[in-house]
C-alpha positions in Angstrom: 8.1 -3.7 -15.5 7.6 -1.1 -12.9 8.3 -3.8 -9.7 10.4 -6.1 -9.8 10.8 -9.0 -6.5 14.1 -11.0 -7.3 14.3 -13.9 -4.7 13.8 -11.7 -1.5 14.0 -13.1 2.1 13.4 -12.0 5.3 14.2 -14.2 8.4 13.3 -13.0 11.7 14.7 -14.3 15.4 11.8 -15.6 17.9 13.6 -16.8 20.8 15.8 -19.5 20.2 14.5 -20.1 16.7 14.4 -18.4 13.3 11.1 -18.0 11.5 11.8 -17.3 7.6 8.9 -14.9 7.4 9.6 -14.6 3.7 11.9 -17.2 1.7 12.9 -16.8 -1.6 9.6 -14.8 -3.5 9.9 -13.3 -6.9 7.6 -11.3 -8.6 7.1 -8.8 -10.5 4.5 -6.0 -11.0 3.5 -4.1 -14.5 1.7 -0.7 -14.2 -1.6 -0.8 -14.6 -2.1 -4.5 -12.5 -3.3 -5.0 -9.4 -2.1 -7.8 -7.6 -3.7 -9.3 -4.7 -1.3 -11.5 -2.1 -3.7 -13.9 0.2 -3.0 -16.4 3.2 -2.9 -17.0 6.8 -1.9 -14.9 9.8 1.9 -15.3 9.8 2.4 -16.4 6.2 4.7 -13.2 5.9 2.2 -10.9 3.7 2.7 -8.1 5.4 6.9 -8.3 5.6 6.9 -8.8 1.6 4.8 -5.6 1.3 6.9 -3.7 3.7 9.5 -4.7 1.4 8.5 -4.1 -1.9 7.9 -0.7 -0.6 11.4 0.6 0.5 10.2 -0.1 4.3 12.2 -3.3 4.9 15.6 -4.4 3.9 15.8 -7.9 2.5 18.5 -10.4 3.5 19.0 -11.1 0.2 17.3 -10.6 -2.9 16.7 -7.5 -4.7 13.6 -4.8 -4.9 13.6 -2.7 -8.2 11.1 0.0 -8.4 11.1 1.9 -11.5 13.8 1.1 -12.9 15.5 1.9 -9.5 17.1 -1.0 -7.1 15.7 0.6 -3.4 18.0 -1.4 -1.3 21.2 -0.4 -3.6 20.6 3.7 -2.2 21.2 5.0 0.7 18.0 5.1 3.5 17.5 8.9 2.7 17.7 8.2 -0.6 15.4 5.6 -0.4 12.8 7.9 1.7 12.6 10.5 -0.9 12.0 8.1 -3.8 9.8 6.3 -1.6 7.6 9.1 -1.2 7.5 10.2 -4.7 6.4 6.6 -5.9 4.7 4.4 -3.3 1.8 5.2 -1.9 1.2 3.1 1.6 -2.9 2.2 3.0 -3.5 0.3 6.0 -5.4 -1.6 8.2 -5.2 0.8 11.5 -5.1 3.5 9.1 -2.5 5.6 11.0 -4.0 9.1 10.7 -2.2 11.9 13.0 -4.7 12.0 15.9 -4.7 15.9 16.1 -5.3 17.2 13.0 -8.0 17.1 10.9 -9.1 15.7 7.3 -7.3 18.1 5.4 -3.9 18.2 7.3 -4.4 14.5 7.4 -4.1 14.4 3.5 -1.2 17.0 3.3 0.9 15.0 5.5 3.0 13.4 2.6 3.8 17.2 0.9 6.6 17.6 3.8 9.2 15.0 1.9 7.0 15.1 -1.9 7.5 17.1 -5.1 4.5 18.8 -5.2 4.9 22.7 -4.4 2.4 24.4 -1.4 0.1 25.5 -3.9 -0.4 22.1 -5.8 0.1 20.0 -2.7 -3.1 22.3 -1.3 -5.4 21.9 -4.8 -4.1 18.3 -5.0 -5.4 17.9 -1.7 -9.1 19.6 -2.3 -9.4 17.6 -5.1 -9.4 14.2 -3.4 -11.2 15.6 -0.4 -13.8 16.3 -3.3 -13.4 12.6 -4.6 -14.0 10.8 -1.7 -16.7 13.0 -0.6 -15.6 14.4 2.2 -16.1 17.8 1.6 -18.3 18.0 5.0 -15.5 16.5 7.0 -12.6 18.5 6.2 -12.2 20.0 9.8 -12.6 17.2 11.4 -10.1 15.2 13.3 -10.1 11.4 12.7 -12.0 10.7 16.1 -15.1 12.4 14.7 -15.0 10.6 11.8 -16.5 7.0 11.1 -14.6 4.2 10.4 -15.1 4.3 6.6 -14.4 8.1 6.5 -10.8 7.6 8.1 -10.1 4.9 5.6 -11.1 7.2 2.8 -8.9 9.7 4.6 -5.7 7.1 4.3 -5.9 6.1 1.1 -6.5 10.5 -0.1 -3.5 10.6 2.0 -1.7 7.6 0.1 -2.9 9.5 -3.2 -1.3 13.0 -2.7 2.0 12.6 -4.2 0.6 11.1 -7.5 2.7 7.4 -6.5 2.8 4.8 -9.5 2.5 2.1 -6.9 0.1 1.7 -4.0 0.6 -0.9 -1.0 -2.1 -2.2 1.0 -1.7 -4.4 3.9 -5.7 -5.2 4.9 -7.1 -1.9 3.6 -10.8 -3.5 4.2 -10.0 -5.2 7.5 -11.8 -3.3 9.6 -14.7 -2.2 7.6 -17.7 -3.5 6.7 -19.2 -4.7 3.3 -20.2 -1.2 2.1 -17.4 0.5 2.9 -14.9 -2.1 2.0 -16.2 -1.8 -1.7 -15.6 2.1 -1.9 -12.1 1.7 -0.9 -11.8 -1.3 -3.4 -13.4 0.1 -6.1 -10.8 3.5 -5.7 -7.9 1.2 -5.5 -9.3 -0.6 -8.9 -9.7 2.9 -10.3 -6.3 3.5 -9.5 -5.0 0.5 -11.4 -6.5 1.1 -14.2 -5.7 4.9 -15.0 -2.1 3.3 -15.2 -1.1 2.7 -11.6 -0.2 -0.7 -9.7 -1.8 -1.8 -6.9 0.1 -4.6 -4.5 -2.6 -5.5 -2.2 -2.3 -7.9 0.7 -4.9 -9.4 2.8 -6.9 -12.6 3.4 -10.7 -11.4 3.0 -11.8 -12.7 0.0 -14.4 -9.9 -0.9 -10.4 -7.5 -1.5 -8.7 -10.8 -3.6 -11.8 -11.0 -6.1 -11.2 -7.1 -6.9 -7.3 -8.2 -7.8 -6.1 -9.2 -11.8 -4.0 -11.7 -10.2 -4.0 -13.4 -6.9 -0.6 -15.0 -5.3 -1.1 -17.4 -2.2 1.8 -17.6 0.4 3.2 -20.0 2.8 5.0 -19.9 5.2 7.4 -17.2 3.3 6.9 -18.5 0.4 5.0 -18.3 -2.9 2.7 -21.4 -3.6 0.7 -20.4 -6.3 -0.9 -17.8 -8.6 -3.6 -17.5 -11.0 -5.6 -14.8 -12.7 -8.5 -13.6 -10.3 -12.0 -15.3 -11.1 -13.5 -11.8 -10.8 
């Protein structure tokens, strides 16, 4: 199993009250899956991804990546295996505002594996694969919407992660361009990777092998996706 959820919570403090933004989940994740998580605003999607990726602690529970317990390391232990297996692609897409396609993509290569010289071919090669070869000097601002999601998820690809994490990855694109960043995230699953996917557009859950519905923290169903 490459992830493993055992009984992970989160509760968070909102005034006088707590909200248990996620209660109790367990699941776990083979390589080659992808794995679609669907519900509400608020449900606590995006705090289970955050932990299944090293980015959250959990109150209680345990997160076992690879054979490796994240929360059982040290942070900058957890950073650097972090950044050799999870790959992260988001909504807002988070691109460094000042540099362009290609420095964009390399970001990663500061705390990864890869040397200068395969972090630099690794990086031409996905430029090259999300067609963006006419692009590469431009900063995210000259770039359209679809172009700086295709520049995330490159950016989520450099290090060669087994597992990729995406919290709405379609959110703020349209129909077209949402099913070029689904389709890559489907390729990735099934060259051998896993894909933990979170979001509540129905056009990203139908691309999923399995679909997991939460609420209110917790899990309240899965199934196998109709798609």
């Amino acid at each position: 199993m490459l992830l493993e959820l055992e009984n992970v919570a989160k509760t968070f403090r909102s005034g006088s009250e707590q909200v248990h933004a996620v209660d109790g989940v367990s699941l776990n994740i083979d390589a080659g899956e992808f794995v679609a998580v669907r519900g509400a605003s608020g449900c606590g999607k995006t705090t289970l991804l955050l932990m299944a990726g090293g980015l959250l602690s959990p109150e209680r529970g345990r997160v076992i990546l690879d054979d490796q317990d994240l929360y059982a390391i040290d942070s900058r232990q957890r950073a650097a295996f972090r950044a050799s297996h999870v790959g992260f692609v988001f909504q807002q897409f988070h691109l460094v505002p000042y540099l362009n396609v290609v420095d964009n993509v390399m970001v990663p290569s500061v705390s990864g594996t890869l040397s200068s010289e395969a972090a630099i071919q690794r990086t031409d090669e996905l430029i090259a694969r999300f067609g963006l070869q006419q692009r590469r000097h431009h900063v995210p601002s000259a770039l359209s919407t679809g172009e700086r999601q295709r520049v995330a998820l490159a950016r989520a690809l450099l290090n060669q992660p087994r597992l990729l994490l995406a919290d709405e990855p379609t959110g703020n694109l349209d129909r077209e361009n949402a099913e070029v960043v689904l389709n890559h995230l489907r390729s990735f699953s099934d060259d051998g990777g896993a894909v933990l996917l979170v979001s509540h557009d129905d056009q990203a859950i139908a691309f999923a092998d399995r679909k997991i519905d939460l609420q209110d923290g917790k899990l309240v169903a899965e199934a196998a996706s109709s798609a």
